[in-house]
Structure formats: structure tokens, C-alpha cells
Kinemage of the C-alpha trace (Angstrom):
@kinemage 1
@onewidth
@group {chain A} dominant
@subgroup {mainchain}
@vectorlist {calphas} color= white
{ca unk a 1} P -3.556 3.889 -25.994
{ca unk a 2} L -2.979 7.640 -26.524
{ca unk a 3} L -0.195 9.027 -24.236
{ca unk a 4} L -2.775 12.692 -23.703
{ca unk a 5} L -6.114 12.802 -23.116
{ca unk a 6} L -8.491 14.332 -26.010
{ca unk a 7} L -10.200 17.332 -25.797
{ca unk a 8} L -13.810 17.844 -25.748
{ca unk a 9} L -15.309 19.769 -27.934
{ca unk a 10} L -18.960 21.300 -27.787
{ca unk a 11} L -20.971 21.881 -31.624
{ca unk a 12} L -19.670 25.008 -32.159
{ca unk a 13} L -15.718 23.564 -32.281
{ca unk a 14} L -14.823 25.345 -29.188
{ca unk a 15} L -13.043 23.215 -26.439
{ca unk a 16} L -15.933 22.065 -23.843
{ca unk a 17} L -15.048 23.299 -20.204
{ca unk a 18} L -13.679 21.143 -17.579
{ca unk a 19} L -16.224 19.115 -15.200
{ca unk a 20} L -16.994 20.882 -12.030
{ca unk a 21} L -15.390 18.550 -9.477
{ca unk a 22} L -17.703 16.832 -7.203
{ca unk a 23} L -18.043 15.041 -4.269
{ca unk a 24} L -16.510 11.247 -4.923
{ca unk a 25} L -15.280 9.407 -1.520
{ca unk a 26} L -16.500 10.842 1.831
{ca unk a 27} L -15.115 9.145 4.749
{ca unk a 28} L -17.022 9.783 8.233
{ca unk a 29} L -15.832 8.954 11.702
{ca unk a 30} L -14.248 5.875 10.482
{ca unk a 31} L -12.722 3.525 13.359
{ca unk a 32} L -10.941 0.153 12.900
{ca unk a 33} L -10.506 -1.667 15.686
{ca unk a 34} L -8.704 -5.420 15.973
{ca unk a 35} L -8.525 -7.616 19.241
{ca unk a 36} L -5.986 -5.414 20.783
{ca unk a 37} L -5.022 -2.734 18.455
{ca unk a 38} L -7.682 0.380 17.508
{ca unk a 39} L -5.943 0.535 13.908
{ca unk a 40} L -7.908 3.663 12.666
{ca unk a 41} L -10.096 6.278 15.314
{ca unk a 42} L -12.360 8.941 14.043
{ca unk a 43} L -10.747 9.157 10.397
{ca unk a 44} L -12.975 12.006 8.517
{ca unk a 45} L -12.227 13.370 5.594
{ca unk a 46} L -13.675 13.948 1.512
{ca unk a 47} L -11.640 13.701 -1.772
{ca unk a 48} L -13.253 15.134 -4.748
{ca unk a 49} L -13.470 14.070 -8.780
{ca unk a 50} L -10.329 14.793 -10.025
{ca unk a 51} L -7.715 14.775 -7.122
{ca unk a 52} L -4.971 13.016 -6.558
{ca unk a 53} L -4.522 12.508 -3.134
{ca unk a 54} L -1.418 11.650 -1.177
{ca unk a 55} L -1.782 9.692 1.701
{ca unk a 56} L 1.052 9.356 4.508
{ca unk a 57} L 2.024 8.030 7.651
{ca unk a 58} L 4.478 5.878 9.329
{ca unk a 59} L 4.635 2.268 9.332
{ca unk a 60} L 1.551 1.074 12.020
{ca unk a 61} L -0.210 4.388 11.436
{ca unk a 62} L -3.218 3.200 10.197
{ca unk a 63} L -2.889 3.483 6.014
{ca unk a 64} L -3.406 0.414 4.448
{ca unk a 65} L -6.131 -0.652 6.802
{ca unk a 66} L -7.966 2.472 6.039
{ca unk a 67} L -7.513 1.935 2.206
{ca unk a 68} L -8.903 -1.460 2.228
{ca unk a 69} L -11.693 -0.592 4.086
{ca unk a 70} L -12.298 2.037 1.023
{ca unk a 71} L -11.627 -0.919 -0.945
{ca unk a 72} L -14.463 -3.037 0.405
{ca unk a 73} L -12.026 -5.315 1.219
{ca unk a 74} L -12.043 -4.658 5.498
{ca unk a 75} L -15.016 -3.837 7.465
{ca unk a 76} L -15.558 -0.431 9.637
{ca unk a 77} L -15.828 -0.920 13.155
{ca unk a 78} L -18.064 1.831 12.691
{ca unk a 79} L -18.042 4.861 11.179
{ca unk a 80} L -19.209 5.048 7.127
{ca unk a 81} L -17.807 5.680 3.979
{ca unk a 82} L -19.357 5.935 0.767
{ca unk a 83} L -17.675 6.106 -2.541
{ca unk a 84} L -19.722 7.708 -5.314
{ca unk a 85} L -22.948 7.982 -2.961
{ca unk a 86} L -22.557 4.282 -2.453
{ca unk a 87} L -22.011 2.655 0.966
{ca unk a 88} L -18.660 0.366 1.038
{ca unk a 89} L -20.979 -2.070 3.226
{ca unk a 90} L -24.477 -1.433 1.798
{ca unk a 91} L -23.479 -1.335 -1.912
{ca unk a 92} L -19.639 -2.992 -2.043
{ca unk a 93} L -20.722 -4.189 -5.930
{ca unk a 94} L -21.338 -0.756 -6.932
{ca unk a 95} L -18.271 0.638 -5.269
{ca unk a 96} L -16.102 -2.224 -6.779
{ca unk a 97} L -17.461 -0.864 -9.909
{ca unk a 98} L -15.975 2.827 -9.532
{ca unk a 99} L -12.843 1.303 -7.268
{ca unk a 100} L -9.277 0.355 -9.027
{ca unk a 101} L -7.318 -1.227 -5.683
{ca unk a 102} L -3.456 -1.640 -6.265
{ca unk a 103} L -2.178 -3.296 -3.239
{ca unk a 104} L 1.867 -3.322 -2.588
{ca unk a 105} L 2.054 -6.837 -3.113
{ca unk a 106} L 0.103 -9.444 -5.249
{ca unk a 107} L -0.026 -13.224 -5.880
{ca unk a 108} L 2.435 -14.915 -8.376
{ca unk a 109} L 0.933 -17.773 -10.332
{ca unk a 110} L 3.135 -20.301 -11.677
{ca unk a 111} L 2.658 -21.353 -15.442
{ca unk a 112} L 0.856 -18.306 -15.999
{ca unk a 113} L 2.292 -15.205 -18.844
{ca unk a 114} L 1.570 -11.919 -17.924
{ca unk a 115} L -0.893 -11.983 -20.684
{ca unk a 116} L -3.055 -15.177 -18.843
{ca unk a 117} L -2.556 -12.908 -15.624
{ca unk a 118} L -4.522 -10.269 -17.090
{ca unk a 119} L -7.253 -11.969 -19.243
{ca unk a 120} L -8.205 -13.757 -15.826
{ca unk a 121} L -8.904 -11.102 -14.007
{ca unk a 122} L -10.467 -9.269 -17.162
{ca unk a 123} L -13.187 -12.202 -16.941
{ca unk a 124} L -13.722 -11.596 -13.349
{ca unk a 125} L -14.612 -8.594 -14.345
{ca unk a 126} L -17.391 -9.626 -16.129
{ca unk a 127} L -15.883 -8.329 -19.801
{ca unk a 128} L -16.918 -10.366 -22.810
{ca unk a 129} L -14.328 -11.986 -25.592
{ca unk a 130} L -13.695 -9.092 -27.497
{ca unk a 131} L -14.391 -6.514 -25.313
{ca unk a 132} L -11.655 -8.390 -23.100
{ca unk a 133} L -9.291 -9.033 -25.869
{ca unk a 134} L -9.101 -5.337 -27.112
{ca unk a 135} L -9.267 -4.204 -23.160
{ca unk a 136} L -6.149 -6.318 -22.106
{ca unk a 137} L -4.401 -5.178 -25.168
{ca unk a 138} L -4.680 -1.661 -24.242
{ca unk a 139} L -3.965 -1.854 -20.838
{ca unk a 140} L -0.820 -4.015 -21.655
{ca unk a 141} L 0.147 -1.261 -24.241
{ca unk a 142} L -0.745 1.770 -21.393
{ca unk a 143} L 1.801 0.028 -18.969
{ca unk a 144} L 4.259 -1.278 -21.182
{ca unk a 145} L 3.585 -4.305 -20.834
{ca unk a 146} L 3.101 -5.604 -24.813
{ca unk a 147} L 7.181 -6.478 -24.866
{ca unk a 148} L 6.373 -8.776 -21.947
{ca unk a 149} L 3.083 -10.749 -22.652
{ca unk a 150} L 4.393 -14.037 -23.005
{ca unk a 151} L 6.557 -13.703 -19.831
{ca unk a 152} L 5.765 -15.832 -16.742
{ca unk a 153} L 4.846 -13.657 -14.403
{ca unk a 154} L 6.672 -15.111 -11.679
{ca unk a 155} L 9.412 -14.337 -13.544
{ca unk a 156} L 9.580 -10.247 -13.338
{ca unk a 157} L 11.436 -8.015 -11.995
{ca unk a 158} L 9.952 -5.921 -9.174
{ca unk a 159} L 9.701 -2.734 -11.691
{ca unk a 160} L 7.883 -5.290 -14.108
{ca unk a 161} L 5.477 -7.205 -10.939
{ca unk a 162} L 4.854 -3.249 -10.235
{ca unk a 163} L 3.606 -2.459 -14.093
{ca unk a 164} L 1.631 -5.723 -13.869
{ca unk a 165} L -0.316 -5.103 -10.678
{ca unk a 166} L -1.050 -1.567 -12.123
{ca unk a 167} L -2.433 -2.909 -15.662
{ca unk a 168} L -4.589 -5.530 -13.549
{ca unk a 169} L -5.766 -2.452 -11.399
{ca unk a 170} L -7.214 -0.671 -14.650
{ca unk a 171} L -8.913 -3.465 -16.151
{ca unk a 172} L -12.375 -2.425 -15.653
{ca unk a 173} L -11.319 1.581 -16.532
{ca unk a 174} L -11.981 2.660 -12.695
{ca unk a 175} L -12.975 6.039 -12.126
{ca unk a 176} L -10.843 6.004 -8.373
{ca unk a 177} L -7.678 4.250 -8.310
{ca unk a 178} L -6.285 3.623 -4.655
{ca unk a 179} L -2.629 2.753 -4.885
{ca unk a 180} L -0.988 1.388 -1.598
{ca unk a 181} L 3.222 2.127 -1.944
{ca unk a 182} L 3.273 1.606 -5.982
{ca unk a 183} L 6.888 2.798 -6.310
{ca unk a 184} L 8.021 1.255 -3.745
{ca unk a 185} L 11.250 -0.595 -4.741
{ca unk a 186} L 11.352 0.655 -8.109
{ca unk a 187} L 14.234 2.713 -9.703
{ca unk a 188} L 14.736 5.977 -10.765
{ca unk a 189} L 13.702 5.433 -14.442
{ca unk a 190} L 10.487 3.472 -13.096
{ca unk a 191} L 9.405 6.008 -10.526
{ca unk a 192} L 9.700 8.532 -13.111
{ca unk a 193} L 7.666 6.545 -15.946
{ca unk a 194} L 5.277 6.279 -12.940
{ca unk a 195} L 4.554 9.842 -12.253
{ca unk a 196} L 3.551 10.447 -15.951
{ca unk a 197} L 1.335 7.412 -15.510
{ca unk a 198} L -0.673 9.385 -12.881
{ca unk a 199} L 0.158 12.676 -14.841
{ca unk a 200} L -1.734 11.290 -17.447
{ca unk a 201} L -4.828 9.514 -15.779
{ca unk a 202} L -5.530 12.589 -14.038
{ca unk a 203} L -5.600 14.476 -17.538
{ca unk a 204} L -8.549 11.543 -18.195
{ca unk a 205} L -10.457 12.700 -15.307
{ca unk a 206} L -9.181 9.702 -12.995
{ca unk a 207} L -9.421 10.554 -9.153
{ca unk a 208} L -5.979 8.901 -7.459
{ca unk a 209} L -5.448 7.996 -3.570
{ca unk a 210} L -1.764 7.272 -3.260
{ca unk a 211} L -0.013 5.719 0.052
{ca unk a 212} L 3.903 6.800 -0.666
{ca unk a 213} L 6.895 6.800 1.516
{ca unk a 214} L 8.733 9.173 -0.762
{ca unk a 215} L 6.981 12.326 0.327
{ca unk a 216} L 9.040 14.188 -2.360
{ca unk a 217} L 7.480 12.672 -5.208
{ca unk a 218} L 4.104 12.922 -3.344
{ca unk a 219} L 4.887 16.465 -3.430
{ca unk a 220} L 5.177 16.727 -7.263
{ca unk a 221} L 2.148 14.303 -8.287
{ca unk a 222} L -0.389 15.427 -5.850
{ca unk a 223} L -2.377 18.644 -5.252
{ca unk a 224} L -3.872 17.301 -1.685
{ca unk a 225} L -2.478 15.641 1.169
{ca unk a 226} L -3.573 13.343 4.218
{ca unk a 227} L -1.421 12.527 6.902
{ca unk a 228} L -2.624 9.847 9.609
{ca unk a 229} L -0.819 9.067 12.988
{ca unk a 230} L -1.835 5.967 14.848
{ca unk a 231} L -4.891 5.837 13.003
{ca unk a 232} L -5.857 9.616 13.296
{ca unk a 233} L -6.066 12.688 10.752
{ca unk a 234} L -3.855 15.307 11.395
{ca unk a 235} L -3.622 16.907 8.420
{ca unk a 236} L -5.455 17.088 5.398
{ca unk a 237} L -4.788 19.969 2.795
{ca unk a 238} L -2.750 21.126 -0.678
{ca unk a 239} L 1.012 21.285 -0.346
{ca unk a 240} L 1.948 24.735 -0.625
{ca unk a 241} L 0.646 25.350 2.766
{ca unk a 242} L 2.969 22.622 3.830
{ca unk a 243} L 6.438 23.889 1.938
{ca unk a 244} L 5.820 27.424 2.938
{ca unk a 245} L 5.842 26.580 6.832
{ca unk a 246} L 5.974 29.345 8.777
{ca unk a 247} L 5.330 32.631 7.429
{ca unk a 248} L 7.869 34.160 10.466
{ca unk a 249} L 10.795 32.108 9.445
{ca unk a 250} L 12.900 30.775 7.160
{ca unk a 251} L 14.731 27.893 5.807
{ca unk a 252} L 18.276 28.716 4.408
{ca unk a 253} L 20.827 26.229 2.189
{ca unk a 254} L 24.236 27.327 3.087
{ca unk a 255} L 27.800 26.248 1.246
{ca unk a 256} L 30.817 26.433 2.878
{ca unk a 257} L 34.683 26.088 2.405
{ca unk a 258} L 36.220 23.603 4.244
{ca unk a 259} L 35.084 21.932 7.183
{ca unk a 260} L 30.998 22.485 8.272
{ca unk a 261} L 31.639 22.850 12.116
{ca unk a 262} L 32.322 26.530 12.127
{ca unk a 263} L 29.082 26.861 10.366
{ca unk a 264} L 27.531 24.586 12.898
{ca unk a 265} L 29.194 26.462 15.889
{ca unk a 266} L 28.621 29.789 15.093
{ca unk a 267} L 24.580 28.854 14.515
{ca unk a 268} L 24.812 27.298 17.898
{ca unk a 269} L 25.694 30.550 19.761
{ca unk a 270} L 23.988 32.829 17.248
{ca unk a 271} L 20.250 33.562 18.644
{ca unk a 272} L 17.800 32.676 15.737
{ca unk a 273} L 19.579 30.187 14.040
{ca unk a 274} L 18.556 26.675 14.504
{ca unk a 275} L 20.374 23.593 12.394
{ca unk a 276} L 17.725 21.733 10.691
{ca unk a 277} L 20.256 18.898 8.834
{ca unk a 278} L 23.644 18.809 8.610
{ca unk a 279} L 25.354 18.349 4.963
{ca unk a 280} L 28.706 17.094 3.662
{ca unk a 281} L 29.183 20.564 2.307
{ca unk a 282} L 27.324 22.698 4.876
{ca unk a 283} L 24.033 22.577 6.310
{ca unk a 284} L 20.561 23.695 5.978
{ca unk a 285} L 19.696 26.170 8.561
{ca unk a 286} L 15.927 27.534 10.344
{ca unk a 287} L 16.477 31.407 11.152
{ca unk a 288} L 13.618 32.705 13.216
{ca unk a 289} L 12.562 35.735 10.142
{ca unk a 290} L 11.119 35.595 6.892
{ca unk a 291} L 11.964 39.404 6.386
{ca unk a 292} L 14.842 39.432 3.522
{ca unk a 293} L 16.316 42.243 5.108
{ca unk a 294} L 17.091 40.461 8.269
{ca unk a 295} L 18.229 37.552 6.588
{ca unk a 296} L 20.397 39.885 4.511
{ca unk a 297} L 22.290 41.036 7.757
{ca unk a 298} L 22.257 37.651 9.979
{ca unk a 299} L 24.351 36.307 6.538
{ca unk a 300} L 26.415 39.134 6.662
{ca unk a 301} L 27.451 39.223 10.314
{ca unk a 302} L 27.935 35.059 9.847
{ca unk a 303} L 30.607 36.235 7.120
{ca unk a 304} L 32.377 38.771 9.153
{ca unk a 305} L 32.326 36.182 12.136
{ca unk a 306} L 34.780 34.086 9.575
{ca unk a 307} L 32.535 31.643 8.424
{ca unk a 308} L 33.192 30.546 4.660
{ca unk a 309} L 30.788 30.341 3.118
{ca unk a 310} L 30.650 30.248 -0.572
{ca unk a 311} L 26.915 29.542 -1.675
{ca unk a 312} L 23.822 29.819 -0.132
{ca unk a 313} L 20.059 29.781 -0.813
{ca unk a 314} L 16.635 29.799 0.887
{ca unk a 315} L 14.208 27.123 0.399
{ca unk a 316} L 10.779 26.005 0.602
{ca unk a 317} L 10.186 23.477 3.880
{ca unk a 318} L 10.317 19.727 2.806
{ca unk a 319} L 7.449 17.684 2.860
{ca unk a 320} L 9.613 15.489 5.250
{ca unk a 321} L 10.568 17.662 7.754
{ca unk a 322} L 7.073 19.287 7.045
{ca unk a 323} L 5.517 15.262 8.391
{ca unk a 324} L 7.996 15.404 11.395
{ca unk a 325} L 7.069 18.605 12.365
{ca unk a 326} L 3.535 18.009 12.502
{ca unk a 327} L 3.746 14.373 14.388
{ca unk a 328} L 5.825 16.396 16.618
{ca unk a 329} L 3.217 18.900 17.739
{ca unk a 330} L 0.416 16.107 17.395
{ca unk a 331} L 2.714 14.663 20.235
{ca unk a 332} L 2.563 17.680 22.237
């Protein structure tokens, strides 16, 4: 399988425009509830051809039920959601159709090579003997999986069980892959293989829905974001808003000399300042303006006050502190 998507061309040579995205999941006033626990409450929101999505929230908030209800896999309380103008209750054959679900965790088979893993699930998906055949194939070449074919698969590494349960996820070439934690656990070479995985499924037109606890990587893969706190929305938009923050204040790296509690003292009794996180080599600082001017002369007063610093730089908001922030108001 080609690494880049092909271009498409129109009869005259020249490169066919994009798609126009269009309407894909739509989620409406979705509520989960179990015996004691209302696990999702009035969840609303669309995602469009196209996206990739990043979905986050704390451990309990809510994701992974809300995903397998997408899924077909759980049952709405009430509430609807239809995937591709199909209902997930009505229709859950035709949604299975469009839907790729990668959960964070599968079953290992004993006596079984990766290979077997994937031709099994390529026949419960209904593909023929050489359809399957060439389809497993690919998808074992897509996730670099070829090397490891004849490998039991209760034999891989957590990297390798990760680049299995994605190859079984694309069997049936889904049009809306929902992916609960798929780096989680995996190392830096892994996460980064990953990210040009979605890079490159999203060049094919692929729409992604990704539940991550590494809101930094979220940051790079995805152009839209959902947060959900005990089962509600409280966000859903691109990132940029997000990393900006506030357009009256700013976030400033600064580098010092020596030892970091002068720094820390002297934004403690400086009005304005506000420590955000406390480094090894200095600290990462809120000051109430956005106006470079200001900035300018807050820095150079903190100089002339003795502090030492040697470096310093402003920065865009992290998606972290952006989550805290908002779960913090939310709680309000």
C-alpha cells in the first residue's frame, strides 16, 4: 500500500478539487445511564467528512461509553445518533459498514499468527477468498505487520498488539475510524509511526475520532477537539482557539541562573504575574497583558529587581493546562 494518497484528476489532466465536507456523525442529546451512574447527559455534537477529531476527558468522564455507543456496540438511554444518515439503533448493519472501532484492548487467541488473527475477522466481514487474501495482505503491509505474520499473536509486544488491533480495525476500508487510547503504552518511535498513520488516512479522505491522554499529540494530529466532563460537552472546537487562551494575557518561558526561587518570589509579590509550573531551570509564568510593550518592561523591571535570568520566551497555552482550565470554570 502506497505511503500518499493519489490525486484525482478530472479529463482535462487538471487535479480534481477536494470533496466538500459533509455531514458524517451527528450526535443529539445523547444520555447513558447505568444502575447508579448517569455515564453520559445531554452529549450533542457533529463531526464532518474529513476530520479528525480529538476526544478528551478524564478517567470516568464519560469517553469510551460514548464511543461504543457510536460503535453500535452500547445502547442510548435516549438521545440519537446517526452515522452517515443511519441510526446506530435503527440501522447498526449499515453503520458497522461505514464504522472502523479500535478499542484499547482486544482478545489474545492462543495458537493463532497474526496472519490467522486477521483472515478471521476478514471473513466476518463478509470478504471473499481473494478479495480477503489481497485485503489482509495490504493491511498487514499498511501497519507493518508483513515481518510479523507468522507470529502468535499472544506473543507481541504492546507496540506490535497496538499495530494488530489497528490492521483488524481497517479490514473492511471504513470510512470513520473511532480509536479509543491507540498510543497508549507505546514508545516514542511507535507514537510517532502512529501519527503518520492518521496523517496519511486523512490524506485518503478517512474521518478519525481519537480518545488520547496525550493532549500534545492530540494537538498536532487533530484540527477539532471535544472535551467531556462527567459525561457532559464542554468544549467542542479547533485548537488554535485553545493555545491562544486569552487574548489579555500571556504565557512567558523564563531561564534563570542559579536557583528558581528568586524567580518564584519576586512573581509572588509582583502584581500580574502568576506561576503557572515550576521548572528545574525556571518556570513558566501567566502575566495579566498580551501587549509586547508591557511585557517588554515587566521583564525589564524583573532584571533590575536581580533576578537572573538568562533566556526567556512566550508561548502558546498548552492543551493541558488549556483542559484544566476549562474543567476548572465548568466547576465554577
Amino acid at each position: 500500500m502506497s505511503d500518499e494518497p493519489t490525486s484525482s484528476l478530472s479529463s482535462n489532466g487538471i487535479a480534481a478539487p477536494p470533496p466538500i465536507p459533509r455531514e458524517l456523525v451527528r450526535v443529539e442529546a445523547l444520555n447513558r445511564v447505568f444502575t447508579q451512574v448517569h455515564a453520559v447527559r445531554d452529549a450533542s455534537f457533529t463531526i464532518h467528512t474529513g476530520q479528525v477529531v480529538g476526544f478528551i476527558g478524564a478517567n470516568g468522564s464519560g469517553k469510551t461509553t460514548t464511543m461504543r455507543m457510536m460503535a453500535t456496540l452500547d445502547y442510548p438511554t435516549s438521545g440519537s445518533i446517526t452515522v452517515n444518515g443511519c441510526d446506530v439503533i435503527q440501522q447498526p448493519e449499515e453503520v458497522r459498514r461505514t464504522v472502523g472501532w479500535m478499542p484499547d484492548s482486544y482478545g489474545h487467541y492462543e495458537n493463532m499468527s497474526v496472519r490467522e488473527y486477521l483472515d478471521f475477522f476478514a471473513r466476518a466481514h463478509g470478504l471473499r477468498r481473494v478479495q480477503r487474501l489481497a485485503r489482509v495482505d495490504e493491511v498487514m503491509d499498511f501497519a507493518d505487520l508483513t515481518t510479523l505474520a507468522d507470529r502468535p499473536m499472544n506473543a507481541l509486544s504492546k507496540g506490535m498488539g497496538q499495530r494488530l488491533c489497528f490492521g483488524r480495525t481497517l479490514l473492511h476500508d471504513p470510512d470513520f475510524l473511532i480509536m479509543d487510547e491507540p498510543a497508549a503504552g507505546l514508545d516514542p518511535k511507535a507514537r510517532l509511526e502512529f501519527k503518520n498513520l492518521v496523517r496519511i488516512l486523512r490524506g485518503r479522505g478517512k474521518t478519525l475520532f481519537i480518545s488520547s491522554h496525550i493532549l500534545s499529540e492530540l494537538g498536532e494530529m487533530c484540527d477539532t477537539l471535544l472535551f467531556i466532563d462527567k459525561g457532559s460537552i464542554v468544549y467542542h472546537g479547533g485548537t488554535d482557539v485553545l493555545k491562544r487562551g486569552s487574548i489579555t494575557q500571556s504565557i512567558i518561558h523564563i531561564v534563570v541562573a542559579g536557583q528558581t526561587a528568586p524567580l518564584l518570589q519576586w512573581a509572588a509579590i509582583n502584581p500580574g504575574w502568576s506561576v503557572l509550573e515550576e521548572k528545574q531551570d525556571g518556570a513558566r509564568l501567566q502575566f495579566e497583558s498580551a501587549d509586547g510593550a508591557e511585557i517588554a518592561a515587566a521583564l525589564r523591571r524583573m532584571v533590575l529587581d536581580g533576578v537572573a535570568v538568562v533566556d526567556f520566551h512566550r508561548e502558546e497555552r498548552r492543551l493541558e493546562d488549556a483542559f484544566v482550565d476549562m474543567l476548572r470554570r465548568v466547576s465554577e
